[in-house]
Structures are given as C-alpha cells and as structure tokens.
N, C-alpha and C positions, 0 to 999 in steps of 0.2 A: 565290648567293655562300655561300662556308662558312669555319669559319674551325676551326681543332687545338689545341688549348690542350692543353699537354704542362707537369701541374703535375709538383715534385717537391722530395724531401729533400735535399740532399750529401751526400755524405760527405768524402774527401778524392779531389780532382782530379790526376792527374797529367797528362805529358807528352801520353798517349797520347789522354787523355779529349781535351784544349785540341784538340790534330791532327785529331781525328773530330769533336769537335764543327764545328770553323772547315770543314771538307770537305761535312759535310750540311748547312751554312749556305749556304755558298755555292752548292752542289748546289739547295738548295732555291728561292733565286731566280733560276735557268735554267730552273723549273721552266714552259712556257709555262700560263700562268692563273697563276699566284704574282700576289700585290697586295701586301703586306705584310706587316711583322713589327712585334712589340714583345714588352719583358721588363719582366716585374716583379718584386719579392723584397718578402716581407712578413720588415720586421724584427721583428716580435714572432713570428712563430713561423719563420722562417727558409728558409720554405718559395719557392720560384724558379717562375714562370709565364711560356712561352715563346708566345706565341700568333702564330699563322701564318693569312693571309688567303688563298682561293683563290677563280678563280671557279668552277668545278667539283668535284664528287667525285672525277673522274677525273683533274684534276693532283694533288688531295691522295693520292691511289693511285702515284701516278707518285714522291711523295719515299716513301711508308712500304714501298714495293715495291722502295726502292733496297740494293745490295747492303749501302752504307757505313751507310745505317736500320739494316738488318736486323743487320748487327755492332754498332751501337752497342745494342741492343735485344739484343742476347746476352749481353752483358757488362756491361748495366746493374747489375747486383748491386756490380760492383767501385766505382763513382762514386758511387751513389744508394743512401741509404735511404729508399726508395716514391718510387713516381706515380702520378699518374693522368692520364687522358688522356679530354681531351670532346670530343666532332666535334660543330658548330653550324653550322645552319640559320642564316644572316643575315638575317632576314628585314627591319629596316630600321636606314638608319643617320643619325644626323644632328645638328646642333652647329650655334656660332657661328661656326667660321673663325678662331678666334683661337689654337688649338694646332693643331700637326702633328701627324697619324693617318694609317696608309695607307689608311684608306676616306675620308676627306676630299675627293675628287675624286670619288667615288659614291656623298653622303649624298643626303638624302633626306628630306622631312618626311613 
C-alpha cells in the first residue's frame, strides 16, 4: 500500500483552479487500487495537505500520468506558492475504531 501526500501553499483560487481540482478528484477515485483520501490545513502556517491512499504504484501512476494531472502540474504557478510532494511506503496501519480513515478496513497491529 502507498499513500501521495501533495503538500502546498495558495495563492488565490479561481474558477478554473475549483473545475480541475473537483475533475482529478473525482478522476482519482475511479482510479482501480484508489482506497482513500483526506485533507488537512495547518492554520498556523496555512499550508494545505491532500493525501491519497493506493494499493499499488501503478494506480498512483495511472492519476499523475493523467492528461487533467498533468495540466493541473503546468499551471500550478497560477494557484500555488510551492509544494511538495511525498510518495510512502505503508508499511502498517492501525487504531481503535472510533474515527473514520480510508485504511480503517486494512489496519493492522
């Protein structure tokens, strides 16, 4: 299992950014291997973290190989001041059962 964590800055969002984002979202959970997603935003420094769960390398290939990736990744200059981006090894996962996460159904002690 691996998982994409796509940090980043804003800047100002318009139309076009909302359209492309909601299209490689929804893109991304057709993805076959896609597990899940979550977002986080650190309000002390403003910064946005998108993380995406797969069970292979090769569906997380299949969303950053897609045409609507590859435009949003051209253009990122216009929305975003910086990202960065981690690709992770899941190596285990595991909890109480008392919040919803998309690995929750493949934890694990």
């Amino acid at each position: 299992m691996y998982s994409s964590t796509f940090i980043f800055a804003t800047r100002q969002f318009d139309e076009e950014f909302h359209l492309l984002d909601q299209a490689i979202a929804e893109m991304a959970r057709s993805i076959p291997g896609y597990i899940g997603e979550e977002t986080w935003e650190n309000a002390a420094t403003g910064l946005v973290s998108n993380v995406y769960y797969w069970e292979s390398l090769e569906s997380l290939q299949i969303l950053m190989q897609h045409p609507k990736h590859l435009a949003a990744k051209a253009n990122q200059d216009k929305w975003l001041d910086g990202y960065q981006v981690v690709i992770s090894q899941v190596l285990r996962t595991y909890g109480d059962a008392k919040i919803s996460h998309p690995l929750a159904s493949t934890s694990h002690d």
